[in-house]
C-alpha positions in Angstrom: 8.0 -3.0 20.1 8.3 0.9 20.3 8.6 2.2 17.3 9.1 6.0 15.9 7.1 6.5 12.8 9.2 4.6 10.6 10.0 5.1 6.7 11.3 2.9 3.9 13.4 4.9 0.7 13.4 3.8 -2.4 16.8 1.4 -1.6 14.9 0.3 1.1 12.5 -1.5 -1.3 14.5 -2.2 -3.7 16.8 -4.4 -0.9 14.0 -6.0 0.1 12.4 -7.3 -2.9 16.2 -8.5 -4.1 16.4 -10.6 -0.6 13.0 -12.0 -1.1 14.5 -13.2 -5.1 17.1 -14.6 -3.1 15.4 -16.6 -0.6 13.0 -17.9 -3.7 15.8 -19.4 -5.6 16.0 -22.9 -3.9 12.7 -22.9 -2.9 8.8 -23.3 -4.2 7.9 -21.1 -1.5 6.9 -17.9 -2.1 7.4 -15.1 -0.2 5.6 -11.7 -0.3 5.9 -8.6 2.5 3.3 -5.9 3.9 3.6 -3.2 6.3 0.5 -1.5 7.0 0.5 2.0 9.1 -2.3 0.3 11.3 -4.6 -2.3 10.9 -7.7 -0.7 12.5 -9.0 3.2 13.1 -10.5 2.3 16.7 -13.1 4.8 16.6 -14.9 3.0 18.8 -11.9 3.3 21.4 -12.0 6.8 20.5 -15.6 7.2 21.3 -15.2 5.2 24.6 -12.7 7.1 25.8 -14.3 10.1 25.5 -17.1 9.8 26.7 -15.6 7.8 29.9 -13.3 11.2 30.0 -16.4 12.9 30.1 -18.5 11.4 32.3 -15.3 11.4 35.2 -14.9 15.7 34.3 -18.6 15.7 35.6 -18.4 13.1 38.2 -15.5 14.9 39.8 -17.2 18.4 39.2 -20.4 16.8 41.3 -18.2 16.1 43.7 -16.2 19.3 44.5 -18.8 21.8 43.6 -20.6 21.9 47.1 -17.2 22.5 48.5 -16.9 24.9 47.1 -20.3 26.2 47.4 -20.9 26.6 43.6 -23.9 25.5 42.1 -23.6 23.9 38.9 -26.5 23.7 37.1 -27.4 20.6 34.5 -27.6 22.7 31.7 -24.0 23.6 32.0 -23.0 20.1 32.8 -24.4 18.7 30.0 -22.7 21.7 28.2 -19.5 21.0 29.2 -19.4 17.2 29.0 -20.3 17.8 24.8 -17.6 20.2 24.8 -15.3 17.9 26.5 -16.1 15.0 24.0 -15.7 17.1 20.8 -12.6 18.1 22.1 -11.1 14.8 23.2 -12.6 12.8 19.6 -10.1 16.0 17.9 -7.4 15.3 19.9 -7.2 11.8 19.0 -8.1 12.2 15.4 -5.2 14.3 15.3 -2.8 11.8 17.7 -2.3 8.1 16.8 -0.3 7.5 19.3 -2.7 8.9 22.0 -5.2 6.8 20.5 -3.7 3.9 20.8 -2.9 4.2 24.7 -6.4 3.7 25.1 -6.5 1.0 22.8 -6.5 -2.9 25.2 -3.1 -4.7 23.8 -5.7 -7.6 23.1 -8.1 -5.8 20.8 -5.5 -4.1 19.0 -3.4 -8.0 18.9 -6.7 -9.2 16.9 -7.0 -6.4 14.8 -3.9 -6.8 13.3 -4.1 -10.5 13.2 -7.0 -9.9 11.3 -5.3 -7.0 9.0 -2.3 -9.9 8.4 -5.4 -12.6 7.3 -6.8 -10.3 4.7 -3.5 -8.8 3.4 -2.7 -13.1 2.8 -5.6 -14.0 0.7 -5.9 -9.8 -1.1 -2.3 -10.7 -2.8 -3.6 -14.3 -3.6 -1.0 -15.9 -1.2 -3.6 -18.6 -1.1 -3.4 -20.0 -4.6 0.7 -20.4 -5.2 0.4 -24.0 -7.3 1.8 -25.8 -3.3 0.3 -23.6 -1.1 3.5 -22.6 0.3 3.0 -19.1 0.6 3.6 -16.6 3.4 3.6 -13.2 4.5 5.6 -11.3 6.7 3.5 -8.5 8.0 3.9 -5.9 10.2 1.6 -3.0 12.0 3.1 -0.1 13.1 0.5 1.5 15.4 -0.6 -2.1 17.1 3.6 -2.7 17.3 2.7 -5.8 15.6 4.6 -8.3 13.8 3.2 -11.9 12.1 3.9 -14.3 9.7 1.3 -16.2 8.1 2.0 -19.2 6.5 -0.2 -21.3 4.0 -1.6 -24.6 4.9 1.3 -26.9 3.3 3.9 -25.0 4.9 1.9 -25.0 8.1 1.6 -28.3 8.3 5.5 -29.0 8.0 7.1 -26.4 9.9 6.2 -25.6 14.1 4.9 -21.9 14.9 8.3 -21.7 16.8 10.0 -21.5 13.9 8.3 -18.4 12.6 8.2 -17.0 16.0 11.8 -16.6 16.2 12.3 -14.7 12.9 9.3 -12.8 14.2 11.3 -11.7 17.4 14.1 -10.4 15.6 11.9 -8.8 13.1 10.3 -6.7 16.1 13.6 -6.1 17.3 14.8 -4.4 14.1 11.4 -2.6 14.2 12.2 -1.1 17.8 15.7 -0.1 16.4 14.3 1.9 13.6 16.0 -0.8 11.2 12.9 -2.4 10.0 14.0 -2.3 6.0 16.9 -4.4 7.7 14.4 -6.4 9.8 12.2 -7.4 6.7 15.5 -8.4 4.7 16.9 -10.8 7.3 13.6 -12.0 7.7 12.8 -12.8 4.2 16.2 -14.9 4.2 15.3 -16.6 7.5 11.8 -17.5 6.1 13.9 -18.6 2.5 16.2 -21.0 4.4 13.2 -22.6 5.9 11.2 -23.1 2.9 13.8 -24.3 0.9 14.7 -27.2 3.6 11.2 -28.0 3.3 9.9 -27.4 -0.1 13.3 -27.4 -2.3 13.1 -26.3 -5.8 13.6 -27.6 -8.9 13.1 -26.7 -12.8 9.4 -25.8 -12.6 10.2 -23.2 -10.2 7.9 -20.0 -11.7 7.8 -17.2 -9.5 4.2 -16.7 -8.7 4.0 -13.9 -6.8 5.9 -10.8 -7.7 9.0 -10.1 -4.9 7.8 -6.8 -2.9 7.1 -5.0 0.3 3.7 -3.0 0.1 2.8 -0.3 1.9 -0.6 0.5 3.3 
């Protein structure tokens, strides 16, 4: 999922949170939506990487000093591999993106799996009176995109289910259509629910109808 930084207006929530009233009228499912800027600051990447960065500068500086008949002493190697470090650990401070090229697809996978976990129970998606909530998340610097279902629901409806509106939500991401993405996806996701947990007269909504930004 490549994404540009991407932005929602004001309409853009405002379409969102109608589609998710929408896809809660026939259903007892509730829906909610988060997209977080990234789920993790991978400092520790940041930290690897530099020093690794480092440590090759003066590897390869070992290397073609004698031949080049310069003497390097350890003073200035040590020197130099500090000033290489403070300036790599700035550069990625300042670029995301370059941070997250060093970042393995795996780690940054369970960090936003995890980010997705805690953004379920933090808006109490856990205690809806059927535990049929779920989130639709996304993470825009892991290119990451999950819904997490609660236990009723999961017990009912297959992964695959999810995993296809998850495609084309990743696909509108890519597209820079993500307001779009989170809209079709909060119908797909109300369409499910509401073939497997209909609605009826005690139908309260529980959770308020939003996309949050974090």
């Amino acid at each position: 999922m490549t994404m540009a930084r991407l932005t929602f207006t004001e309409a853009d929530h405002a379409r969102i949170a109608s589609a998710i009233r929408e896809a809660e009228i026939a259903t007892t499912g509730e829906i909610y939506a988060v997209f977080a800027r990234a789920s993790d600051g991978y400092h520790f990447v940041s930290a690897t990487a530099a020093l690794a960065i480092a440590l090759l500068v003066a590897g390869v500086t070992l290397l073609l000093a004698p031949l080049f008949d310069v003497t390097v002493s350890a003073a200035a190697l040590f020197g130099g591999q500090i000033v290489i470090v403070l300036a790599m650990l700035a550069t990625f401070a300042l670029s995301r993106n370059l941070r997250m090229a060093f970042v393995p697809r795996a780690i940054a996978e369970r960090r936003a799996h995890r980010s997705a976990l805690q953004q379920f129970f933090a808006h109490n998606l856990h205690t809806t009176a059927g535990r049929t909530g779920i989130l639709i998340f996304v993470s825009e610097a892991e290119r990451f995109a999950e819904i997490v279902a609660d236990d009723a629901i999961a017990a009912k409806v297959p992964q695959e289910s999810w995993d296809a509106i998850v495609a084309d939500l990743v696909t509108a991401a890519a597209g820079d259509r993500l307001a779009d993405g989170y809209v079709a996806a909060a119908h797909a996701a109300g369409a499910i629910l509401t073939a497997h947990f209909p609605g009826d007269h005690r139908n309260p909504n529980e959770i308020p109808d939003r996309l949050v930004e974090i």
